[in-house]
C-alpha positions in Angstrom: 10.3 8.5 -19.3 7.2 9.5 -20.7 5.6 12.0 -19.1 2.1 10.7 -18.4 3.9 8.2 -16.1 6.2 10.7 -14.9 3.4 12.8 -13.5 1.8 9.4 -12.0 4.7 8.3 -9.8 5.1 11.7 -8.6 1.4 11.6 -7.4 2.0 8.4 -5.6 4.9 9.7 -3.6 3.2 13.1 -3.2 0.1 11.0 -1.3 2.7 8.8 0.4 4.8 11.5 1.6 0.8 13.5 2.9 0.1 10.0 4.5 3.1 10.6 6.7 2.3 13.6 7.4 -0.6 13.0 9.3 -0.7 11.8 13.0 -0.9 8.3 13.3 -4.3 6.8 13.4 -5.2 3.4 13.8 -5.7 1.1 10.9 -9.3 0.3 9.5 -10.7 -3.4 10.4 -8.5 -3.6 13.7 -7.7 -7.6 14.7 -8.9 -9.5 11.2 -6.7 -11.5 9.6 -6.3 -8.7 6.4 -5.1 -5.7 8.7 -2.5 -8.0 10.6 -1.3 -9.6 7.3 -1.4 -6.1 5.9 0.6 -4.7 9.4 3.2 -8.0 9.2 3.9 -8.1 5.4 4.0 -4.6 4.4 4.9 -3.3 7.5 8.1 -5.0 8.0 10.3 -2.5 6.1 8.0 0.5 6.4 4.9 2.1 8.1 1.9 0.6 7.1 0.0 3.8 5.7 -3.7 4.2 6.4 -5.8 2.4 3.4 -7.6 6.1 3.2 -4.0 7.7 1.8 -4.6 6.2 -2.1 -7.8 5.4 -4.0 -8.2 1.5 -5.0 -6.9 2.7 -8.0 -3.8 3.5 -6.6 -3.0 0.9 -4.7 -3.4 -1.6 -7.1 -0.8 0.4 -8.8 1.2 1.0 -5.4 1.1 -2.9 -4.9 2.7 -3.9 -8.4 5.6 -1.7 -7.7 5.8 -3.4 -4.5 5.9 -7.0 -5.8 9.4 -5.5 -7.4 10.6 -3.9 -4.5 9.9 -7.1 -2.4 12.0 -9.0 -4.2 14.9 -6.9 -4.2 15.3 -6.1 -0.9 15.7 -10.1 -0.6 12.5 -10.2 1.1 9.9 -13.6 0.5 7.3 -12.7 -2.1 3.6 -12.3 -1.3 2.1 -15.7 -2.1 -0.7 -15.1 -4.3 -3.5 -15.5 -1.8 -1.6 -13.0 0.3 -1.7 -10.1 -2.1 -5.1 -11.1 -2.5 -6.0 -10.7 0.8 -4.1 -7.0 1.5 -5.0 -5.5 -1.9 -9.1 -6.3 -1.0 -7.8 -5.2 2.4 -7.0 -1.6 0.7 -9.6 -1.6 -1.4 -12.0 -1.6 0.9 -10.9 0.9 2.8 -9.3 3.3 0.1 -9.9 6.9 -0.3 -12.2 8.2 -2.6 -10.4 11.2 -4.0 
C-alpha cells in the first residue's frame, strides 16, 4: 500500500476513534430531515459521530468508503439523493482542522 494512503486511513480512524472519545453531544441541525436521515441511515450499524469529528474533506472521503461498506454488510445502498442529502449534511457542519 502506498504510503501516502497508508498515513490517510490511519488519520481517519485516529479522528474516528477521538470522536468516540468524547462525551456524547447532540447532533448539529436537531429535527431536519438531513440529521434524521443522517441518524437512520448511518446510524443503523454504528454511532452517528458529530459532523465536527472530520473536515468536509474528510468526509467526503469517509463517505466513499462507506458506499463499500454498505453494500457488504448486505445493507440497501444510499440512493443518490440520500448521499446527497447527508454528505451536505456533514459538510456543513464539519470541523475546520
Amino acid at each position: 500500500m502506498d504510503w501516502s494512503v497508508w498515513r490517510l486511513r490511519s488519520l481517519l480512524v485516529a479522528c474516528l476513534l477521538l470522536a468516540g472519545c468524547q462525551k456524547s453531544q447532540s447532533l448539529p441541525e436537531q429535527g431536519t430531515y438531513a440529521q434524521q436521515l443522517y441518524v437512520e441511515r448511518c446510524g443503523s450499524c454504528h454511532r452517528p459521530y458529530s459532523p465536527r469529528s472530520m473536515t468536509a474533506a474528510m468526509w467526503e472521503m469517509q463517505m466513499e468508503v462507506m458506499r463499500t461498506r454498505i453494500v457488504q454488510a448486505g445493507e440497501s445502498p444510499l440512493t443518490p439523493e440520500q448521499n446527497r442529502i447527508i454528505l451536505d449534511y456533514l459538510r456543513r457542519n464539519a470541523g475546520r482542522q
